[in-house]
N, CA and C of each residue as an Amber inpcrd file, in Angstrom:
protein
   363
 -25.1520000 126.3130000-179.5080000 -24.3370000 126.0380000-178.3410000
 -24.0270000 124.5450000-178.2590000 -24.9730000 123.8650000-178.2740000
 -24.4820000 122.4600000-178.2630000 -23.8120000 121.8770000-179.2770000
 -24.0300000 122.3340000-180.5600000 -23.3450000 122.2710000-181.6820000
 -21.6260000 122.2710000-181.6750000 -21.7040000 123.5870000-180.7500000
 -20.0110000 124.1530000-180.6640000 -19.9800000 123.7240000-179.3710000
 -19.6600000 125.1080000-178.3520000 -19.0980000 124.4030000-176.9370000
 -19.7500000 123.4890000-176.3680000 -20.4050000 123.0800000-176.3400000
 -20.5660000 121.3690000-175.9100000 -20.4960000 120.3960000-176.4080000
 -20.2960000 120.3870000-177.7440000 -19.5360000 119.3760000-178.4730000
 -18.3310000 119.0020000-178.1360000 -17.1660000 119.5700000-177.5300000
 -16.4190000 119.2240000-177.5730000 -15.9020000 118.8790000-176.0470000
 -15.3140000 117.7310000-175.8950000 -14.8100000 116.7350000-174.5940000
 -14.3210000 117.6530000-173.2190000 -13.5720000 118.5230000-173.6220000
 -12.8610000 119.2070000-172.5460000 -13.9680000 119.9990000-171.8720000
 -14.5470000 120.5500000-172.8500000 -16.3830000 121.2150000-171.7570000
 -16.8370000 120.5090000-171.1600000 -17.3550000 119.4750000-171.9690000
 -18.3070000 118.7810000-171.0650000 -17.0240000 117.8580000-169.9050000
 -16.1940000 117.2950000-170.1500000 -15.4800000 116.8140000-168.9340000
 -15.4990000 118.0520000-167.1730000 -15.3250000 119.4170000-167.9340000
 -15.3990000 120.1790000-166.7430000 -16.3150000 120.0000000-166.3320000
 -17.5530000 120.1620000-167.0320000 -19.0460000 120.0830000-166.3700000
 -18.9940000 119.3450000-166.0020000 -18.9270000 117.5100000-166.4580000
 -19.1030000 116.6950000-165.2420000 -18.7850000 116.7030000-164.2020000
 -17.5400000 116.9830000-163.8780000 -16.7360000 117.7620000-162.9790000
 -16.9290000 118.2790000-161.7930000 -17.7310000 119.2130000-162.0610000
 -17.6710000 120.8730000-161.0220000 -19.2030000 120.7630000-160.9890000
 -20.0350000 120.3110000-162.0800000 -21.8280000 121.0000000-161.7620000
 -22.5690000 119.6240000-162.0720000 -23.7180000 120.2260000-161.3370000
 -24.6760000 119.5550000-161.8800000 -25.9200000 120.2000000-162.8060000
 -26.0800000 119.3820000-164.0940000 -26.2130000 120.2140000-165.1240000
 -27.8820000 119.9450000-165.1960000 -28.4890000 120.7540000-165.6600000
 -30.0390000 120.9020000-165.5060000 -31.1210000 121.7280000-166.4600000
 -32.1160000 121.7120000-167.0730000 -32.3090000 122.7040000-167.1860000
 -34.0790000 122.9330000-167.1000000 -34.2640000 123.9120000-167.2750000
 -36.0100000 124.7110000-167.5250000 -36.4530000 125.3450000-168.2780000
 -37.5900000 124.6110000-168.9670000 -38.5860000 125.5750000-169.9250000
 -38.6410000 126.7800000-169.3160000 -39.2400000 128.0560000-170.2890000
 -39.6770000 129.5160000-169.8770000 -41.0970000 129.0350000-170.0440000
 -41.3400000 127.9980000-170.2450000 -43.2580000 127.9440000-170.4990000
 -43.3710000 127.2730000-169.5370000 -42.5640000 126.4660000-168.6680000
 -42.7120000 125.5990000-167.1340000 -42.7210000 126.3700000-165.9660000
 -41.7730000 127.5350000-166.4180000 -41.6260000 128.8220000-165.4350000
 -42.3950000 129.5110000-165.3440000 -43.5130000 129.1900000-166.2660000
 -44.6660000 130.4120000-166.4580000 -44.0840000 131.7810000-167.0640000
 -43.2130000 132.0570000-168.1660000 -42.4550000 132.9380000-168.7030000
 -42.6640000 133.2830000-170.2920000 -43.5530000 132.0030000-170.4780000
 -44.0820000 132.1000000-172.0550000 -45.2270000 132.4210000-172.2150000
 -45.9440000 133.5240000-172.5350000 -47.3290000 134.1830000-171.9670000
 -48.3180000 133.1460000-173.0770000 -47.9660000 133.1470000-174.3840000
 -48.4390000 132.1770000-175.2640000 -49.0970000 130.6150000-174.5800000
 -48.3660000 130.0080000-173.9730000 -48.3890000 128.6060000-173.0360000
 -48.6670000 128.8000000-171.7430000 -48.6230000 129.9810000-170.9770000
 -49.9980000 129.6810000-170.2180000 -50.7730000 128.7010000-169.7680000
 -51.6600000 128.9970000-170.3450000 -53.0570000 128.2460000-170.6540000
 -52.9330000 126.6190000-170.8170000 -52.2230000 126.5480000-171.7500000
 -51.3980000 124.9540000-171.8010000 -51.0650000 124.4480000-171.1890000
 -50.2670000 125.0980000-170.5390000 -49.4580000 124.4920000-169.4940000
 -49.9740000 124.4800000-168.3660000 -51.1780000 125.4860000-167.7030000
 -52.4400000 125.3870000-166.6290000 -53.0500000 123.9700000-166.7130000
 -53.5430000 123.5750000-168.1370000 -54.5300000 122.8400000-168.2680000
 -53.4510000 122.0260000-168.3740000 -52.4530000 121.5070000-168.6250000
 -51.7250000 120.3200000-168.7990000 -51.4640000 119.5460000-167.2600000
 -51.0680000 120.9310000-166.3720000 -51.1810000 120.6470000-164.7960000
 -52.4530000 120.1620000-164.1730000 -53.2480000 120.6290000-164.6840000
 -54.7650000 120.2510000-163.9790000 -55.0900000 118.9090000-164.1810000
 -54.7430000 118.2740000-165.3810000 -55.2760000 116.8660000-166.3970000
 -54.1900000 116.1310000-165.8740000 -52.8230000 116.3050000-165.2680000
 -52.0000000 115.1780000-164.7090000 -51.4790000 115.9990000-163.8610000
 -52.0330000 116.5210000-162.8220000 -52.0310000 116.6320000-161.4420000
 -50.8810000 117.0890000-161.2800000 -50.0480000 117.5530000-162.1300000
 -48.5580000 117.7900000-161.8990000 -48.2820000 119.4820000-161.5790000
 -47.7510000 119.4800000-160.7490000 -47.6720000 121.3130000-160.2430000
 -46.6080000 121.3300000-159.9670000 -45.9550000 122.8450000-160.5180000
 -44.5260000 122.5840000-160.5140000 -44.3980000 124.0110000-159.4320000
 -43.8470000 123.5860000-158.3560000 -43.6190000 125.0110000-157.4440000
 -42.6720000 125.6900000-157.5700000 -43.0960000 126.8950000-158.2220000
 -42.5660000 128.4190000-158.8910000 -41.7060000 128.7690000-157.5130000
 -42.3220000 128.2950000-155.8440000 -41.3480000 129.0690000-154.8160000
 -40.4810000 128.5530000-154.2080000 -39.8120000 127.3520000-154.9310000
 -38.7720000 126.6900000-154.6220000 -37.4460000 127.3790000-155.1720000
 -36.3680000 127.2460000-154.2640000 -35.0630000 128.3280000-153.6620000
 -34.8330000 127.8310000-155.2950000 -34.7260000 126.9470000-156.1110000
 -33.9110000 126.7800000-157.1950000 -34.5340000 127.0080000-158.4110000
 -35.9430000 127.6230000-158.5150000 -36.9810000 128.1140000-159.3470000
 -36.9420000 129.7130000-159.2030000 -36.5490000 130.0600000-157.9970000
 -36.1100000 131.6460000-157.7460000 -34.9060000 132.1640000-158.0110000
 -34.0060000 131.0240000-157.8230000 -32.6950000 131.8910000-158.4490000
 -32.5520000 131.7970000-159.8620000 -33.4820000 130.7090000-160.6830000
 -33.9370000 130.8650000-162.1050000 -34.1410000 131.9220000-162.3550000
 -35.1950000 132.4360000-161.6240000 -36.0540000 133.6520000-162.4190000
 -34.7710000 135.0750000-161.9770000 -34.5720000 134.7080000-160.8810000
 -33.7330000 136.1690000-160.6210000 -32.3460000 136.0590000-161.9300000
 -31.9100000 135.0480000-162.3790000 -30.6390000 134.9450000-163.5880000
 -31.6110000 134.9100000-165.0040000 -32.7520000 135.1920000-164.4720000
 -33.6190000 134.9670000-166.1700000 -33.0960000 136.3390000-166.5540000
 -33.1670000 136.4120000-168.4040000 -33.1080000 137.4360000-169.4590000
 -34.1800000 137.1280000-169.8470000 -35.1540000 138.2900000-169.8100000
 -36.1630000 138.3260000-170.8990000 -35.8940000 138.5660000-172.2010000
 -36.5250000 137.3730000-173.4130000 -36.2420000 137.3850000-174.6050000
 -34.8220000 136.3990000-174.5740000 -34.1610000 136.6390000-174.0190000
 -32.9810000 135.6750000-174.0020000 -33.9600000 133.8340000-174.7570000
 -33.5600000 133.3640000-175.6200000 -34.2510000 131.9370000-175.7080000
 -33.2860000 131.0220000-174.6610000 -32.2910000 131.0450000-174.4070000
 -31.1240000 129.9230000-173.5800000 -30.2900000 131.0080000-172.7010000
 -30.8380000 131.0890000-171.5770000 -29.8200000 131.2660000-170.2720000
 -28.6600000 130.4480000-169.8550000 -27.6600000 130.9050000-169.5810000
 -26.5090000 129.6990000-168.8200000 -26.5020000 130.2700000-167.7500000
 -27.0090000 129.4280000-165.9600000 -26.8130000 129.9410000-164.7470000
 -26.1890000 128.9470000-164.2570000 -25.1410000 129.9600000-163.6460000
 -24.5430000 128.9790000-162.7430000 -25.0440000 128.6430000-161.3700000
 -25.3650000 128.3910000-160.4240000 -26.2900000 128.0630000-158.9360000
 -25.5260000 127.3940000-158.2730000 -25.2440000 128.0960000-156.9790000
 -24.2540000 127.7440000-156.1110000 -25.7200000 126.4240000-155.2280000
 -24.8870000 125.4050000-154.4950000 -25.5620000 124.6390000-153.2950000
 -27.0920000 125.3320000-152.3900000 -26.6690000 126.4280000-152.2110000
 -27.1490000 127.1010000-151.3820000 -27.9660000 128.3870000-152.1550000
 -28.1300000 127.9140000-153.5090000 -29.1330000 128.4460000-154.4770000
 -28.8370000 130.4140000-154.6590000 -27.5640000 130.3300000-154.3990000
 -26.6440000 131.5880000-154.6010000 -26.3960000 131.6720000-156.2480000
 -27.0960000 133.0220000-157.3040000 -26.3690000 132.5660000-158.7430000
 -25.0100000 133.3810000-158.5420000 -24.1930000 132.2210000-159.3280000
 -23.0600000 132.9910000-159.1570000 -22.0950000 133.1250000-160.5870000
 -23.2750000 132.9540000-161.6470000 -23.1480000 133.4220000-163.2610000
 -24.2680000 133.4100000-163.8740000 -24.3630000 134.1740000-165.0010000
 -25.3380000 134.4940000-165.8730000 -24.4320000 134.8710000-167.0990000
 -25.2140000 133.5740000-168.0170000 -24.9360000 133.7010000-169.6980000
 -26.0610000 133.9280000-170.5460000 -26.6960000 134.8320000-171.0320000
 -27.4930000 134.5590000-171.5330000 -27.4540000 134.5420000-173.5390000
 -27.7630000 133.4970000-174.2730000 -27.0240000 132.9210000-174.9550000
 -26.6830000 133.8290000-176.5090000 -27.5750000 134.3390000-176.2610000
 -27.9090000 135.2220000-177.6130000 -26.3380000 136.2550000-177.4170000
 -26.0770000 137.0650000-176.4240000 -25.1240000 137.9570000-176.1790000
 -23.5870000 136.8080000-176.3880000 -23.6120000 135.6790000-175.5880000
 -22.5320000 134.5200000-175.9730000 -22.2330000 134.6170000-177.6590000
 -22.8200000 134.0780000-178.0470000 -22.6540000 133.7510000-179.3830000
 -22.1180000 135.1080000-180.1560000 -22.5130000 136.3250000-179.7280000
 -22.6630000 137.7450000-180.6260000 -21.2330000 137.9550000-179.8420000
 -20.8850000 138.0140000-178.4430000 -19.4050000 138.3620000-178.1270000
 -18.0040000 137.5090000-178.8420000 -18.7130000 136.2580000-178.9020000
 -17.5800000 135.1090000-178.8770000 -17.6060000 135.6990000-180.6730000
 -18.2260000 136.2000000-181.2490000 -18.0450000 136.1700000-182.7930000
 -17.3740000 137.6280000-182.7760000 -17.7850000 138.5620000-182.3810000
 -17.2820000 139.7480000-182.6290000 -15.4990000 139.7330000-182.0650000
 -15.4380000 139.0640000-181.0270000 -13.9060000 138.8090000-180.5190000
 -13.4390000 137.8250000-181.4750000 -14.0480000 137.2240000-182.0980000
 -12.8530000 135.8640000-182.7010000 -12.5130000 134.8460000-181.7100000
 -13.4650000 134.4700000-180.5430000 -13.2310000 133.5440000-179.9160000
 -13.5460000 132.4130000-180.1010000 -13.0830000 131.4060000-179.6920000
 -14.1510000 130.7590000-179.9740000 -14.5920000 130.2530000-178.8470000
 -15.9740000 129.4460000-179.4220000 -17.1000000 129.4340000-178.2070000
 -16.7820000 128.1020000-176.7510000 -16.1530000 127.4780000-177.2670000
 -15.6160000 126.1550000-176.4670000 -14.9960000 127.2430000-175.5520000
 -14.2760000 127.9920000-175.6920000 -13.0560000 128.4820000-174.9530000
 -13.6710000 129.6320000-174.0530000 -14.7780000 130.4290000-174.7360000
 -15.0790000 131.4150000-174.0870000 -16.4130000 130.7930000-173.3020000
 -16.6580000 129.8210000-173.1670000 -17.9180000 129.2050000-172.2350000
 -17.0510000 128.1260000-171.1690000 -16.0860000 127.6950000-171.5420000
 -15.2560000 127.4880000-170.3630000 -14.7990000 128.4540000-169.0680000
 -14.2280000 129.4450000-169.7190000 -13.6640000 130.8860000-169.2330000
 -15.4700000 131.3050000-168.5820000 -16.5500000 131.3830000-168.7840000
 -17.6100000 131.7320000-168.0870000 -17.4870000 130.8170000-166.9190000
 -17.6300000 129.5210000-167.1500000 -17.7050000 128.6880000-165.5350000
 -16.7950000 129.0400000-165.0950000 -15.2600000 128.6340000-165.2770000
 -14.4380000 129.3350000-164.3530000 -14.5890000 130.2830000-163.3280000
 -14.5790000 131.5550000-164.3890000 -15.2410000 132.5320000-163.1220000
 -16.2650000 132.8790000-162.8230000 -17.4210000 131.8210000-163.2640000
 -18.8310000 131.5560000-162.2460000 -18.0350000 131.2520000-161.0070000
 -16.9400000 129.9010000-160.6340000 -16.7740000 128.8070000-159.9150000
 -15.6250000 129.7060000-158.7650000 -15.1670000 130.7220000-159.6180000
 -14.1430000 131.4270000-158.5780000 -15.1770000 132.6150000-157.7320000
 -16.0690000 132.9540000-158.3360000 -16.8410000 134.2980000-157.7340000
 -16.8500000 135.2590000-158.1770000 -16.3170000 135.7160000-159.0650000
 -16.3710000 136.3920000-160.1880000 -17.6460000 137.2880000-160.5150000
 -18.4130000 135.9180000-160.8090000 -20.2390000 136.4610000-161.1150000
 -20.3950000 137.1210000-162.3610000 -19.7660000 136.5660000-164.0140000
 -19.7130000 137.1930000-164.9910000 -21.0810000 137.2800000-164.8480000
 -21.5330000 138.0990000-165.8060000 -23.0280000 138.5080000-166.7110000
 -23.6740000 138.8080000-165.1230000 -23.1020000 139.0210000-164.3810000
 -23.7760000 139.9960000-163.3050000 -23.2470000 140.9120000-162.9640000
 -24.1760000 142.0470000-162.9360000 -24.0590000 143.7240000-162.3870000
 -24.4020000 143.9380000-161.1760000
């Protein structure tokens, strides 16, 4: 992904744009059963606790794909998701259509930004 659609100017110009861009481990989320433990004891040894029940850690988990490795959520102000990419299916649509990926990850924010709510059922 960063390779392709975010390599190129016109993506990332929208993004600067319209969002503010962010992101989260699945092992920070507590989502990587492996890291765990690591990540317990990493919190304990520098006091650092990351609260799982904050409005923008919940609409994470509610746009999470399990197994997905890279989610794209879009998160309204008011911690509303109002897209879900999850990256593995991106890459496999944008190839099976002949799209390409700059164009078809633009076309996702869009109609994240109109209401749309792609990659939600």
């Amino acid at each position: 992904m960063r390779a392709v659609a975010l390599s190129h100017d016109r993506v990332i110009k929208f993004l600067n744009e319209n969002f503010i861009n962010t992101w989260a481990t699945n092992a920070e989320l507590g989502r990587t059963s492996s890291l765990r433990d690591p990540i317990a004891k990493r919190r304990r040894r520098e006091s650092n606790s990351f609260d799982t029940t904050s409005p923008l850690v919940q609409a994470i988990n509610r746009g999470w794909q399990e197994g997905s490795p890279v989610d794209c959520l879009v998160i309204s102000p008011d911690f509303e998701l109002k897209g879900q990419l999850p990256l593995n299916e991106f890459l496999q649509n944008a190839r099976s259509k002949g799209i390409r990926q700059e164009e078809s990850y633009l076309t996702f924010l869009v109609q994240s930004l109109e209401g749309k709510q792609p990659g939600l059922e």
